[in-house]
C-alpha positions in Angstrom: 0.0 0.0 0.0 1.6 3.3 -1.1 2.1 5.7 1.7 -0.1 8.9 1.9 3.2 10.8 1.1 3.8 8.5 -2.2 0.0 9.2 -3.0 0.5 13.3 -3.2 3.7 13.2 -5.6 2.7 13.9 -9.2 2.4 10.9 -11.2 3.8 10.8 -14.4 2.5 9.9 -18.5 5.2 8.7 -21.3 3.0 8.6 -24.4 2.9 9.7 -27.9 -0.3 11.7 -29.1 -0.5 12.5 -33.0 2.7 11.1 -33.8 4.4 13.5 -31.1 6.2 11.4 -27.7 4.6 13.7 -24.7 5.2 13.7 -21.5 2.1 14.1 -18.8 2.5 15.8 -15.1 -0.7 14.2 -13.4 -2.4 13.7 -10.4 -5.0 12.1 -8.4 -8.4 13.8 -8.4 -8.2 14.5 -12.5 -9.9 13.0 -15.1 -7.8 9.5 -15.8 -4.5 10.6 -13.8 -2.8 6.8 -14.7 -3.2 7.1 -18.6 -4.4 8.8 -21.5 -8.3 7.8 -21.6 -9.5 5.4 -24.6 -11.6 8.1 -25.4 -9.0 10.8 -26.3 -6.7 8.1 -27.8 -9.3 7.2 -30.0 -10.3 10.8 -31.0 -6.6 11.8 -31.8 -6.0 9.3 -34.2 -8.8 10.6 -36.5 -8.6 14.4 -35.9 -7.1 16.3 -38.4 -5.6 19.8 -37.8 -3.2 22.6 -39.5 -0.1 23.6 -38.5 -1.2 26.9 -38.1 -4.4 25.6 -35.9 -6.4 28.0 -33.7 -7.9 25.8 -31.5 -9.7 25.6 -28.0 -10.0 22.8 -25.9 -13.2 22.8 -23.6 -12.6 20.8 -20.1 -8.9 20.6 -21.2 -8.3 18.1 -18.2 -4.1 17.7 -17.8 -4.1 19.0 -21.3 -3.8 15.9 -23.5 -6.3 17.0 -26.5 -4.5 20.5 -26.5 -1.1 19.7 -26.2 -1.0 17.2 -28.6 -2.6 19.7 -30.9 -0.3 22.4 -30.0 2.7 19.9 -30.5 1.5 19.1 -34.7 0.5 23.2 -34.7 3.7 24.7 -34.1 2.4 28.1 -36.0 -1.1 28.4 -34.3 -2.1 28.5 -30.8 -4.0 26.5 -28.4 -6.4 27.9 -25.8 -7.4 25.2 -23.3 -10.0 25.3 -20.5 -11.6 23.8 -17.3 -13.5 25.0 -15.0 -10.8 22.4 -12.0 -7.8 24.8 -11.0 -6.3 21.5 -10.5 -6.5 20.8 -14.3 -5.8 24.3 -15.1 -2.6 23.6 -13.0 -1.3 20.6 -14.5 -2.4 21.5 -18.5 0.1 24.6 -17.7 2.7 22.5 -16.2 2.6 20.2 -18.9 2.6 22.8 -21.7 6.2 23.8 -20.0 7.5 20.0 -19.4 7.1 20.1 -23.1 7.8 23.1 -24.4 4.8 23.8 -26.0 4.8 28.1 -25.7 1.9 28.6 -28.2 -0.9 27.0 -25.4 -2.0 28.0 -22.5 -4.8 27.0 -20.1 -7.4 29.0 -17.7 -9.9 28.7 -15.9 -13.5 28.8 -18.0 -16.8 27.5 -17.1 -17.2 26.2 -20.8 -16.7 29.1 -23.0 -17.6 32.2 -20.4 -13.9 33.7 -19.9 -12.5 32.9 -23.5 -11.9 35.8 -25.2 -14.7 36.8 -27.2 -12.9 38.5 -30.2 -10.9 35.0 -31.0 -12.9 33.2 -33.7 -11.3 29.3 -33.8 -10.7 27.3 -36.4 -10.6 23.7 -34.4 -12.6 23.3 -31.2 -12.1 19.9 -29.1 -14.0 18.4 -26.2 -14.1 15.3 -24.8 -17.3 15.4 -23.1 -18.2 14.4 -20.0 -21.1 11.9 -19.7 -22.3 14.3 -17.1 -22.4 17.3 -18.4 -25.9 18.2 -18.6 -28.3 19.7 -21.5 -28.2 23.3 -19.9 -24.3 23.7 -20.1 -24.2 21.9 -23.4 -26.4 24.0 -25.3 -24.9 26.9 -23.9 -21.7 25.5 -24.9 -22.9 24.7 -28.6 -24.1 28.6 -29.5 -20.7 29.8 -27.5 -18.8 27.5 -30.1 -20.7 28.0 -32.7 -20.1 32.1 -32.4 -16.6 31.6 -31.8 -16.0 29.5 -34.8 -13.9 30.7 -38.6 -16.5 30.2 -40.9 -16.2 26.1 -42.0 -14.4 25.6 -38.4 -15.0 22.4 -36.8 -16.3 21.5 -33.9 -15.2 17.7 -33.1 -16.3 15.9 -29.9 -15.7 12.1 -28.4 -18.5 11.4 -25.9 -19.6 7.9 -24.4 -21.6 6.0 -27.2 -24.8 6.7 -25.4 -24.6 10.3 -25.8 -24.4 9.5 -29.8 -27.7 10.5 -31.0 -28.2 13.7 -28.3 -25.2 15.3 -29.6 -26.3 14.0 -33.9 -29.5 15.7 -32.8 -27.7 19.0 -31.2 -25.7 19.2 -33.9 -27.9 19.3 -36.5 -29.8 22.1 -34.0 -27.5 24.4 -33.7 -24.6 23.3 -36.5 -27.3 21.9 -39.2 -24.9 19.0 -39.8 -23.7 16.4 -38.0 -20.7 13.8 -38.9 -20.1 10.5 -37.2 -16.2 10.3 -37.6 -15.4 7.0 -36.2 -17.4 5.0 -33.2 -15.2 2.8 -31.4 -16.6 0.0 -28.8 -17.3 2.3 -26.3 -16.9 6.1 -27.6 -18.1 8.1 -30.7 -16.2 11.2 -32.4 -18.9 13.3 -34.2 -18.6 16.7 -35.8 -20.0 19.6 -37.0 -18.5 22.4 -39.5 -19.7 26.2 -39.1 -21.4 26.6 -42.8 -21.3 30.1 -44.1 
C-alpha cells in the first residue's frame, strides 16, 4: 500500500499523441491521472488539424487533446479550459514540461472567460457523460459564435450520448458527422457553414 506521502507526488504519462512522444504531469483527483483515456486516444488518431491551428479545448483536463494539438500546430495556438484549477494547474505545467509556448490553459466554465474577439478554427471536447443539456447548449451557441467560418467542432462522448449530440448538432450546426465510433466512444462533428 503506497504511503499517503507516495500518493501526493505527481504521477507521471510517457505517451505519444498524433505522432508526437509527450510527457504528462498528473495527479490524483483529475480525469484519468494513470493514462491517456481510450476516449482521447481514440479521437486523436482521426482528428485532423493545421499547422497553423487556432484551436480551444473545452474541459482541457491535464491538457492531453490540447497539447498534442499544439505539439502538430507549431504556427497556431491553443487555448485550453476547465472549470478544476487543478486541471488548469497541470495543462500549464505540462505545456512547460514540453515546451509547448503557443498553449495556455485558464480557468472557463465552458466558453464564459475565453476571449470573445478570437474566432477558432478547431474546437475539441471530450465530453463528460455528465455534463448536462443546460451547459451543453450553452456551450454549442458559444462554439458555434466563436467558430472561422467552415471551423470544426469535433467531440468524443460515451456512445450513449451519440444521438443527443447528432440531434444538437444538427440544431444548432445543421450538420452532424459521425467520424469514427469505437466499442465504447463516438467522435462526431460539426462544421460552421457560411
Amino acid at each position: 500500500m503506497a504511503t499517503i506521502d507516495e500518493l501526493k507526488k505527481d504521477l507521471q504519462i510517457q505517451t505519444e499523441l498524433m505522432g508526437t512522444p509527450l510527457t504528462f504531469a498528473t495527479t490524483w483527483g483529475v480525469f484519468s491521472p494513470r493514462e491517456i483515456d481510450s476516449g482521447t486516444a481514440l479521437f486523436l488518431k482521426y482528428l485532423t488539424i493545421q499547422e497553423d491551428e487556432v484551436a480551444l479545448d473545452i474541459g482541457c483536463g491535464y491538457g492531453p487533446l490540447g497539447l498534442a494539438i499544439a505539439a502538430n500546430a507549431p504556427r497556431g495556438e491553443v487555448h485550453m479550459v476547465d472549470k478544476d484549477f487543478v486541471a488548469v494547474d497541470y495543462a500549464n505545467k505540462n505545456a512547460q514540461i514540453n515546451g509547448l509556448s503557443n498553449a495556455k490553459a485558464y480557468l472557463s466554465n465552458g466558453l464564459s472567460t475565453v476571449p470573445k474577439e478570437v474566432q477558432f478554427s478547431t474546437v475539441v471536447s471530450n465530453i463528460p457523460a455528465k455534463v448536462g443539456k443546460e451547459m451543453l447548449s450553452i456551450m454549442l451557441h458559444d462554439v458555434h459564435r466563436q467558430l472561422k467560418p467552415e471551423g470544426q467542432f469535433v467531440v468524443v462522448t460515451i456512445n450513449g450520448l451519440r444521438q443527443y449530440m447528432k440531434r444538437n448538432f444538427m440544431e444548432v450546426f445543421g450538420n452532424y458527422e459521425k467520424v469514427k465510433q469505437g466499442k465504447d466512444y463516438t467522435i462526431s462533428r460539426a462544421i460552421k457553414r457560411g
